[in-house]
ZAMARGU-4260 file (C-alpha; in steps of 0.2 Angstrom, whole numbers, plus 5000, padded with zeros to 4 digits):
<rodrens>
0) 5000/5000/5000 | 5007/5017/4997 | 5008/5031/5011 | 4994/5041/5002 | 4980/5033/5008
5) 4971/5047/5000 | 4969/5043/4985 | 4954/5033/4980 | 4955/5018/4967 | 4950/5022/4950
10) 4932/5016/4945 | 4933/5009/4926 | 4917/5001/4925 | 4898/5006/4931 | 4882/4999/4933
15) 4866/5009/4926 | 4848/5005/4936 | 4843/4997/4918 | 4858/4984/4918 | 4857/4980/4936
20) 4838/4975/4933 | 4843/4965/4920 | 4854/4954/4928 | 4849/4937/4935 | 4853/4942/4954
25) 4842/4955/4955 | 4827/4946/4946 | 4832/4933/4960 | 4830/4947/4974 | 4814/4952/4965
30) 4809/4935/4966 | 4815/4932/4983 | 4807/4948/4990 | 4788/4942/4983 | 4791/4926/4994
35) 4796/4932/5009 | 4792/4949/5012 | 4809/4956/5011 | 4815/4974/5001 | 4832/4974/4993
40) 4830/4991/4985 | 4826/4996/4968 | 4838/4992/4959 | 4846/4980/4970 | 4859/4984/4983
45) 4871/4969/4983 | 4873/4972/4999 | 4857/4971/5006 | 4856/4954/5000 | 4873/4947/5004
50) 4869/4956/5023 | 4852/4943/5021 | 4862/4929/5011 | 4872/4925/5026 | 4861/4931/5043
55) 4849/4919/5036 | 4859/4903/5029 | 4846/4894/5029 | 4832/4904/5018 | 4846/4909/5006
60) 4851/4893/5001 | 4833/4885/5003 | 4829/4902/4988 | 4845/4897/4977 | 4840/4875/4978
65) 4821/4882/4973 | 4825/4897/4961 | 4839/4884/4953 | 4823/4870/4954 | 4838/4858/4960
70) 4826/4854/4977 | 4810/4864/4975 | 4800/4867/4990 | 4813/4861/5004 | 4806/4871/5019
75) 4818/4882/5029 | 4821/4870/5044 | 4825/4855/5032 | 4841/4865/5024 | 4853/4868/5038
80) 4849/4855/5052 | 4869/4856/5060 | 4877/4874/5059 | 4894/4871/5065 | 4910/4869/5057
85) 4917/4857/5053 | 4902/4846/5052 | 4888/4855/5046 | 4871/4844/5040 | 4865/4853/5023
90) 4847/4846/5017 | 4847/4829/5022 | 4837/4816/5017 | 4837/4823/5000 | 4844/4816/4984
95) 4856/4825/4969 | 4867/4820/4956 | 4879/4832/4949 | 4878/4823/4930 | 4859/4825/4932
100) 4858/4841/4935 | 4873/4844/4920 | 4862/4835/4908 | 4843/4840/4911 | 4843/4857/4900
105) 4842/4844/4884 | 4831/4834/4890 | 4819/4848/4899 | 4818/4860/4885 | 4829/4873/4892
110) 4843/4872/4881 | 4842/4865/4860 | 4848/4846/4860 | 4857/4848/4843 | 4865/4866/4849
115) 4882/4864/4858 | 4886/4858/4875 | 4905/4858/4872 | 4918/4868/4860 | 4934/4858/4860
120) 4948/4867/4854 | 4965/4862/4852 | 4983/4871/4846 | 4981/4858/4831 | 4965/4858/4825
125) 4948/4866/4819 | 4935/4868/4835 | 4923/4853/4836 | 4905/4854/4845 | 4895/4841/4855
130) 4878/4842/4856 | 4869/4841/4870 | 4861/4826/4865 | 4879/4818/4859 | 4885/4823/4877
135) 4870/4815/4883 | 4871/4800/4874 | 4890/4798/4877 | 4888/4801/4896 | 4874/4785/4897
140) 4886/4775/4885 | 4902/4780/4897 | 4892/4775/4913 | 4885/4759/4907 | 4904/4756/4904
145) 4907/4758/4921 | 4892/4747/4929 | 4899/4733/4916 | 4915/4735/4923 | 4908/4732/4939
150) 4911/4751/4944 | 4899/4754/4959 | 4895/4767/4972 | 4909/4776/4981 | 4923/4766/4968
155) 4936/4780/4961 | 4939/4782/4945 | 4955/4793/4939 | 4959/4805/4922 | 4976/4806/4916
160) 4967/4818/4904 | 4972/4834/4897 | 4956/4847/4894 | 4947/4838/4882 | 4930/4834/4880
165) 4935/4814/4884 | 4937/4822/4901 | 4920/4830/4902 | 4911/4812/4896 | 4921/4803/4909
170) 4921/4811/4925 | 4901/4815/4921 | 4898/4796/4917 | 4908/4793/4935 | 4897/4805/4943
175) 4880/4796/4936 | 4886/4780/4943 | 4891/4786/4958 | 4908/4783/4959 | 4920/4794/4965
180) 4931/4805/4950 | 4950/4814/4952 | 4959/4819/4939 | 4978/4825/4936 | 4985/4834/4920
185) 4996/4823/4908 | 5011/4837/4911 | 5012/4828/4928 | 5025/4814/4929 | 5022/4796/4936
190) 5030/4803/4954 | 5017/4816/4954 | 5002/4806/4949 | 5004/4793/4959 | 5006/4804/4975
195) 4987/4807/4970 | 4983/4792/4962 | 4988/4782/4974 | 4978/4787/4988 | 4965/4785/4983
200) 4965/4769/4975 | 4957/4769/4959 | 4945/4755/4949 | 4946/4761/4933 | 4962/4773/4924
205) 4959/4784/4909 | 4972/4788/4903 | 4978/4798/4886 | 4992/4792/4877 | 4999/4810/4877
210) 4996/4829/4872 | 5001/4845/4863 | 5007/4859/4871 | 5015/4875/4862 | 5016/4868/4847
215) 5026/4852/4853 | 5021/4832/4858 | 5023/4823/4872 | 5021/4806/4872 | 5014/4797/4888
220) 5011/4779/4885 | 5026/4775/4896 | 5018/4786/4909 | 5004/4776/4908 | 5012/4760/4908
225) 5020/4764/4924 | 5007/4771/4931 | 4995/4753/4928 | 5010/4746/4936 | 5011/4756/4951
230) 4990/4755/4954 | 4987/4735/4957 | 4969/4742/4962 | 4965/4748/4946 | 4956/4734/4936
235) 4952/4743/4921 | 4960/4755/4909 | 4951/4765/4896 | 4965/4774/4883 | 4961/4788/4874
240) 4971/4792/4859 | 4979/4808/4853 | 4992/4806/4848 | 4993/4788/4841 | 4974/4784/4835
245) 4977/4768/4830 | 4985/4760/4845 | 4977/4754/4861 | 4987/4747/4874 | 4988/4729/4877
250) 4975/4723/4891 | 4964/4742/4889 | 4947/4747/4882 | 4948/4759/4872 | 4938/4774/4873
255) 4930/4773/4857 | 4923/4756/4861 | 4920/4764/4879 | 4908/4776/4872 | 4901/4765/4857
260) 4884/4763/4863 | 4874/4779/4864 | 4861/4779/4876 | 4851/4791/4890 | 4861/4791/4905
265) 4854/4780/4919 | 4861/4791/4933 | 4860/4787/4952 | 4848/4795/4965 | 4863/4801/4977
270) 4861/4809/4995 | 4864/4827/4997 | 4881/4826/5002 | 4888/4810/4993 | 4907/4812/4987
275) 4908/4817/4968 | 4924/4821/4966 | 4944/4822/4975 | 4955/4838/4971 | 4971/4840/4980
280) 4981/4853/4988 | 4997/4860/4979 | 5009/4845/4990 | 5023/4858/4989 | 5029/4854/5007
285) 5022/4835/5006 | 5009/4822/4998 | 4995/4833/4992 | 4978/4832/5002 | 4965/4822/4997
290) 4950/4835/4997 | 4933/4826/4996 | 4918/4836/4988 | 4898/4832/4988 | 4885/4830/4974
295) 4873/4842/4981 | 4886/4855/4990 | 4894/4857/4972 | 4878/4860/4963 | 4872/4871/4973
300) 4889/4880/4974 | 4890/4882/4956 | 4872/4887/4951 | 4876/4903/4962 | 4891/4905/4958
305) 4888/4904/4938 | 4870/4911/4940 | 4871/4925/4951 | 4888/4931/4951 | 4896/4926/4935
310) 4877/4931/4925 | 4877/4915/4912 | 4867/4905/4906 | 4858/4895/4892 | 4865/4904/4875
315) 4882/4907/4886 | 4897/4902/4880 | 4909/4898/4894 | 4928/4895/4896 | 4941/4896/4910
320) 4958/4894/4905 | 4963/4878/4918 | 4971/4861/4918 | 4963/4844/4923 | 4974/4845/4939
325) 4967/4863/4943 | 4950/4867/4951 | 4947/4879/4939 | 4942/4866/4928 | 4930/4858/4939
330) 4922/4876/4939 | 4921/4877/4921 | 4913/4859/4918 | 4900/4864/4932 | 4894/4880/4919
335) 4884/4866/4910 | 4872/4864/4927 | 4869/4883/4922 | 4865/4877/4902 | 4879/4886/4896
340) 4891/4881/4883 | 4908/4874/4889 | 4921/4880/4878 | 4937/4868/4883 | 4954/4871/4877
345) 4969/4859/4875 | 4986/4867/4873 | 4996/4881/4880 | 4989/4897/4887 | 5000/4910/4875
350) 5001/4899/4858 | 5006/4902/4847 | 5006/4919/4851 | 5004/4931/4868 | 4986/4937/4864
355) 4978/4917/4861 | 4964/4917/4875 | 4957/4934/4867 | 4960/4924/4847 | 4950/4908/4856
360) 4936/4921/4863 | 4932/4929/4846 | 4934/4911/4835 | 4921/4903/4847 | 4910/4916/4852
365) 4916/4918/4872 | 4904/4927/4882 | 4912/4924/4898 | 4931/4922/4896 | 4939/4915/4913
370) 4960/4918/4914 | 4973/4920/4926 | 4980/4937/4933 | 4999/4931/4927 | 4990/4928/4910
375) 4984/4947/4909 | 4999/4952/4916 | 5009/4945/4903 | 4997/4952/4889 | 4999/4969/4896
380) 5018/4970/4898 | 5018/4963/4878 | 5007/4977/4872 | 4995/4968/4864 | 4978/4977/4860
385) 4965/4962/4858 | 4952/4972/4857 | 4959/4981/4840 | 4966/4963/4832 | 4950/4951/4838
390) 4931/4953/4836 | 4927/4952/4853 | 4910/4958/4849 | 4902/4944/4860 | 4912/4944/4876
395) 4903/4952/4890 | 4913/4948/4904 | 4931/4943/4909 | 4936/4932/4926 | 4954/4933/4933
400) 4962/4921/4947 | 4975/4913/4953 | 4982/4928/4962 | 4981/4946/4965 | 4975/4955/4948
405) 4985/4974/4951 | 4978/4988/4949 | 4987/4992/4931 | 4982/4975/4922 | 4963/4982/4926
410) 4967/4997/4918 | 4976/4987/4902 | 4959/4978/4902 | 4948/4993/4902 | 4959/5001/4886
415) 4965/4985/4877 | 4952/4974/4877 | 4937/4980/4879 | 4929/4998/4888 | 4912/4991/4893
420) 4918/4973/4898 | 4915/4967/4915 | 4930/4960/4925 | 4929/4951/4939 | 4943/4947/4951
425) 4941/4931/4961 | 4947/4924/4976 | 4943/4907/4983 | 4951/4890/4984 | 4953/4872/4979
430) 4947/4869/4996 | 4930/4874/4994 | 4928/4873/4975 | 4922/4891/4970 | 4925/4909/4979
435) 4928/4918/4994 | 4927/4936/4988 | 4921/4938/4972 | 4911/4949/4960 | 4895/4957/4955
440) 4886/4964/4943 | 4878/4976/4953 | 4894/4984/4959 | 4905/4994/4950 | 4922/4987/4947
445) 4939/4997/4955 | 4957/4995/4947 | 4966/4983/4961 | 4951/4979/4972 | 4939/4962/4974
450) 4922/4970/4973 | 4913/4960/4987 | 4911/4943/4998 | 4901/4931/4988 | 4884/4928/4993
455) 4882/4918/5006 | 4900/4916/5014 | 4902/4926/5029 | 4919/4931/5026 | 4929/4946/5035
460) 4947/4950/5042 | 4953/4947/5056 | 4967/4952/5067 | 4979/4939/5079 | 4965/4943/5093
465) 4951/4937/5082 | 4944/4952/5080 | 4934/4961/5064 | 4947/4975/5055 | 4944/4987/5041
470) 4957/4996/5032 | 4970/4986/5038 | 4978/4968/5034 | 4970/4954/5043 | 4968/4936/5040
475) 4953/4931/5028 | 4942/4921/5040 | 4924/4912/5035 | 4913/4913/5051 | 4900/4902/5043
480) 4898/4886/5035 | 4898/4886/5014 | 4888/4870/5007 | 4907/4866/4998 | 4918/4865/5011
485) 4925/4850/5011 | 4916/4834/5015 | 4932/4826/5024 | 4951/4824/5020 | 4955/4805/5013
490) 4961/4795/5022 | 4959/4808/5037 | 4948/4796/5048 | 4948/4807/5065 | 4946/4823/5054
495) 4961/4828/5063 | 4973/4834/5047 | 4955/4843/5040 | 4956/4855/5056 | 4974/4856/5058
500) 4971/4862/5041 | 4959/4877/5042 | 4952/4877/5061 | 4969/4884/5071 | 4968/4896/5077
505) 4954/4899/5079 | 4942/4884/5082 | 4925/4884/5072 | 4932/4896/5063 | 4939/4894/5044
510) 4956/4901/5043 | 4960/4903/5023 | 4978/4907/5028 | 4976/4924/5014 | 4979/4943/5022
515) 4964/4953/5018 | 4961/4971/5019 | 4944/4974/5020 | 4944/4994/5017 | 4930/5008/5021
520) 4919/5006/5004 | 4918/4985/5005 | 4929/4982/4994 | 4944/4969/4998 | 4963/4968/4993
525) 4969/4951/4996 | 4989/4955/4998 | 4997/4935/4998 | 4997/4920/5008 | 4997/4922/5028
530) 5011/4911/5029 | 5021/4921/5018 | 5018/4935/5024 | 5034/4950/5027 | 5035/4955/5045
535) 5049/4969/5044 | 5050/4976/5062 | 5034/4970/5067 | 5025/4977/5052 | 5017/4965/5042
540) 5015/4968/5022 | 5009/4958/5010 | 5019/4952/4994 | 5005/4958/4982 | 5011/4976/4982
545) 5030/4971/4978 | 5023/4959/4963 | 5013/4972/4956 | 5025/4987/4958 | 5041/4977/4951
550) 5028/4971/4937 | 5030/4987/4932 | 5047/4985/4925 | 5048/4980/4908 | 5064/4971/4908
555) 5054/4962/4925 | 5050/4943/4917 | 5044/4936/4935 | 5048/4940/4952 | 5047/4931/4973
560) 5051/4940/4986 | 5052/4930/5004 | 5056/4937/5021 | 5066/4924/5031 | 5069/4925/5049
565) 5085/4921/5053 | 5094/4909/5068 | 5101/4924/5075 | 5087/4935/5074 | 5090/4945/5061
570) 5076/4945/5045 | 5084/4944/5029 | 5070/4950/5012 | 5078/4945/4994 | 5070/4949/4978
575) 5073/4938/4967 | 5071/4944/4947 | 5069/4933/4932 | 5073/4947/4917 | 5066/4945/4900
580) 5078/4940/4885 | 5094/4948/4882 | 5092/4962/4900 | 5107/4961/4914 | 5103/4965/4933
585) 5112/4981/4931 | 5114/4994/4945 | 5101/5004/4935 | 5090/4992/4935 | 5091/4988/4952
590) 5089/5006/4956 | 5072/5009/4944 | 5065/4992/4952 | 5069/4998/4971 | 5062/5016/4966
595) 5045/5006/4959 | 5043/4997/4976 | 5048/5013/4985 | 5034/5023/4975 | 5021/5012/4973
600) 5020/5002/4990 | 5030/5011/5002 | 5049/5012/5009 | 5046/4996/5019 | 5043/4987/5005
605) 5060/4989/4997 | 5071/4972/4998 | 5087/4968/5007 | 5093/4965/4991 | 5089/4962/4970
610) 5097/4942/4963 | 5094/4938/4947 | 5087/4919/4945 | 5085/4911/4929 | 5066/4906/4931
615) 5053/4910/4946 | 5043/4892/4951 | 5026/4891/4952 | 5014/4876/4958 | 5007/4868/4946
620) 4991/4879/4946 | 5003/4896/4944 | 5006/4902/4964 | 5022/4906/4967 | 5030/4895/4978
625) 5033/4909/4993 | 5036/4897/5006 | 5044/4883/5003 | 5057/4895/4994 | 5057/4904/5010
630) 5061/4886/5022 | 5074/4883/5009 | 5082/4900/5016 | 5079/4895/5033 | 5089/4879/5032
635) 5076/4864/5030 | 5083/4851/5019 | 5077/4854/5000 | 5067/4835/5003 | 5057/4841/5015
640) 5055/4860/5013 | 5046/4854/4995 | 5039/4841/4984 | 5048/4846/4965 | 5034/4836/4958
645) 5020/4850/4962 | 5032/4861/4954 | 5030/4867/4935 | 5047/4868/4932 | 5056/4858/4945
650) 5074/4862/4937 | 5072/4879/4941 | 5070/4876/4960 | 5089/4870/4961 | 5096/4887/4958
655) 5088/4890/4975 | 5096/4877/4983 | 5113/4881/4979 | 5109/4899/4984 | 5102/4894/5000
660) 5120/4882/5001 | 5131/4898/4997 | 5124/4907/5011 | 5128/4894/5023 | 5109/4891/5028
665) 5113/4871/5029
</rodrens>
């Protein structure tokens, strides 16, 4: 933050009374208001209703399972019987099924059966659509696979699949039988899959035989092969080809004969808060997490999410740039409970050129284009000007996440791409399967800022005495339960790794471990992870305002900054820099990058000192990888301090460790 707290953020995007009315949250507060009496304003004040959404848990999640017609007609006292957390009870005794709900638009007249369901879209070829009725049709074929393969209730089945309709089919055939679906991107090596994979203990494997990325293959059949090695549980593996159609490993089904018989889906009647699917924690310090969803939590998650925040809908076409291995696309597969078109890309996100995501928006029609803020970042320190090379006619609105957007990538979108688009930064989590603090339609949009917490989730900031702050860093805390949180850990019995996870400090209480600044207008700034957090003479700052200042630089490839406490007490803060093409770390450099921090965050924010690195890791869903950079430092052994399977480079995390070995750390 800067020492000017004068200065108010600049607003580069405006509601009118007419757009807000138009909108499918406040036609839901209209709705709502009829039914119970309540008033929300003319047009409706977001705040009003998220004050209602989470004072009154339970009539606002009864209104989104009616207004949604997943569960008409559950009465208020049927919804949340056990309001604690961990722990809580939502709707019992009624039944969902995630692929039910995916699937009904076709069948209940909502969306056209022969319009699309899913855009697939590769680096190497033309887009090709399924159909609703195809989708359906494939989904009943994949599912009656399953049951003949003995697949039943509560079973796992696993994707080595890159983002490709195959993935869609599978994990929405799992979901109608009832079996339990995970999924890790083909980039992942045996090491790393199998510290998922083997977990969980999978029936059934499907399995690609490899992928495309920026315009080169990678072949995985050896992957594979070692992988059905390593899984004795897994008694069935199902290959789909991309890059070698013609083969089919010895002893698998192959996908085509897997899908052969078209046929309406047969889905099971599933409680409430059955498991649908395991996503795992990043594993950078140790074995990923196991994180257990539910059916009905999920469904409901998502209708809101995609319905009342994101504004889509049947005639939406729908894509969020994401892996297999990342929540993001769990999210995106969930738009089809909302009857929008899923527009699913396989290749790199910059390929073959910096501006792509924008040339994939205008060649399919994108109406909601979801990204990452590195992705954004990088468009705006190239220079591109989608919005003057794509028709970009049809996009309406623009998601970011993954980490903090700044404040001068808004301001790129606003003058780049398009003036009257709608960007929404979110924050959320694996953990929960959607948003913490999110955005809104109904809100203007600020350069820098999260407009609101999403409805429904009682999120604020708290400070180390578990007290409510505004206008200053606290920790992002959840107060009330979310229908996604998780249903358990696996292979957590006790529960006891679930709370050590997110109930510590402070018990009943969900600890994110994010700093969060709620400030004066509402708004939030979410400045890094807790447990990264600087703390330089007792003053704690955030890592978001260094990234976005030393973004600023144009030579400025990628940057992480730690602050390690040292043995003797002292706290040491390096930047490290990894410089575009053809630039040196000269003292002119160093000097305009300390001057950018020193302007644009404050004095305090200035590092100990500037290193240049040869490349910046990331996890695998693009965080940086603030801490277990930072145990390195503090002497933990590089085995322990982090897992270089999660990593996307893992090459690049040895230049740490030789640094951390100069200084004498171990």
């Amino acid at each position: 933050m800067s020492d000017d707290t004068s200065a108010e953020p600049e607003v580069l995007w405006r509601p009118t009374p007419e757009s807000i009315r138009a909108t499918r949250l406040a036609q839901f507060a209209d709705r709502v208001s009829s039914r119970r009496g309540l008033d929300f304003g003319d047009p409706a004040d977001y705040d009003a209703i998220w004050r209602w959404s989470v004072e009154h848990l339970d009539q606002f999640w009864a209104e989104v399972a009616d207004w949604s017609g997943v569960l008409p007609g559950v009465p208020d006292d049927r919804v949340l019987t056990r309001r604690e957390m961990p722990g809580a009870e939502w709707f019992p005794g009624t039944t969902v099924n995630f692929a039910e709900q995916a699937l009904r638009h076709a069948a209940d007249g909502t969306v056209d059966p022969d319009g699309p369901a899913l855009i697939a879209v590769a680096e190497d070829a033309e887009p090709v659509e399924t159909s609703w009725a195809q989708l359906r049709e494939q989904v009943g074929a994949f599912a009656a696979t399953l049951r003949r393969l003995g697949v039943q209730r509560g079973d796992r089945v696993a994707g080595y699949l890159p983002n490709v309709p195959e993935a869609v089919v599978a994990f929405l055939g799992a979901a109608a039988v009832g079996a339990v679906w995970s999924s890790c991107a083909p980039d992942f090596g045996t090491r790393s899959v199998l510290d998922r994979f083997a977990q969980i203990e999978p029936t059934v494997l499907v399995a690609v035989d490899g992928y495309r990325f920026n315009g080169r293959e990678y072949d995985r059949r050896d992957v594979v092969a070692e992988l059905r090695e390593a899984l004795p549980s897994v008694r069935t593996t199902i290959a789909v080809p991309r890059l070698h159609p013609d083969e089919v490993p010895d002893g698998a089904l192959s996908w085509a004969d897997a899908v052969a018989d078209g046929q309406e889906p047969v889905v099971e009647a599933l409680p409430f808060d059955a498991p649908l699917w395991i996503v795992y924690s990043s594993g950078t310090t140790g074995l990923p997490k196991g994180i257990v969803h539910g059916h009905g939590g999920v469904v409901l998650e998502q209708r809101k999410q995609a319905g009342l925040h994101m504004d889509i809908g049947p005639g939406d076409r729908f894509s969020w740039y994401a892996s297999t291995a990342w929540i993001m696309w769990n999210i995106s597969a969930s738009a089809l409970l909302s009857g929008a078109t899923v527009v699913v890309y396989d290749g790199a996100p910059a390929y073959p050129s910096v501006d792509a995501q924008f040339a994939l928006a205008a060649r399919t029609g994108i109406t909601y284009l979801g990204t990452s803020a590195g992705y954004l970042t990088a468009c705006e320190k190239a220079g591109v000007r989608p919005g003057e090379t794509h028709d970009l006619a049809a996009l309406r609105s623009i998601g970011s996440t993954g980490s903090p957007l700044p404040a001068s990538a808004y301001t790129w979108v606003y003058d780049a791409v398009k003036p009257d688009v709608f960007l929404g930064s979110l924050s959320g989590g694996t953990d929960v399967a959607t948003g913490f603090i999110g955005s809104s339609l109904l809100l203007p949009v600020t350069a820098g800022e999260l407009q609101r917490p999403m409805l429904g989730v009682a999120a604020a900031a708290w400070d180390e005495e578990g007290r409510p702050v505004v206008g200053e860093l606290g920790e992002l805390v959840i107060t009330e339960p979310m229908p996604t949180m998780p249903l358990y850990f696996w292979n957590d019995p006790d529960g006891s790794r679930y709370r050590e996870a997110y109930f510590e400090p402070w018990p009943g209480v969900w600890r994110h471990g994010d700093w969060m600044e709620v400030t004066g207008r509402g708004t939030c700034v979410i400045t890094g992870r807790s447990d990264s957090t600087l703390n330089r003479g007792g003053v704690r700052m955030g890592t978001a305002d260094i990234y976005a200042a030393v973004e600023s630089v144009p030579e400025v490839v990628d940057c992480v900054v730690l602050g390690v406490e040292q043995r003797d007490g002292g706290y040491w803060m390096p930047l490290f820099v990894e410089l575009a093409d053809g630039e040196e770390l000269s003292e002119d450099l160093v000097a305009r990058i300390k001057a950018a921090i020193r302007s644009q965050a404050s004095p305090r924010h200035v590092p100990d000192e500037v290193l240049v690195v040869p490349a910046v890791p990331h996890t695998r869903t693009g965080k940086r990888l603030e801490v277990p950079l930072k145990r390195l430092f503090q002497g933990v052994d590089p085995a322990k301090a982090l897992n270089v399977g999660a990593v996307d480079d893992p090459a690049a995390v040895e230049h740490y460790v030789r640094l951390a070995r100069q200084r004498g750390t171990r």
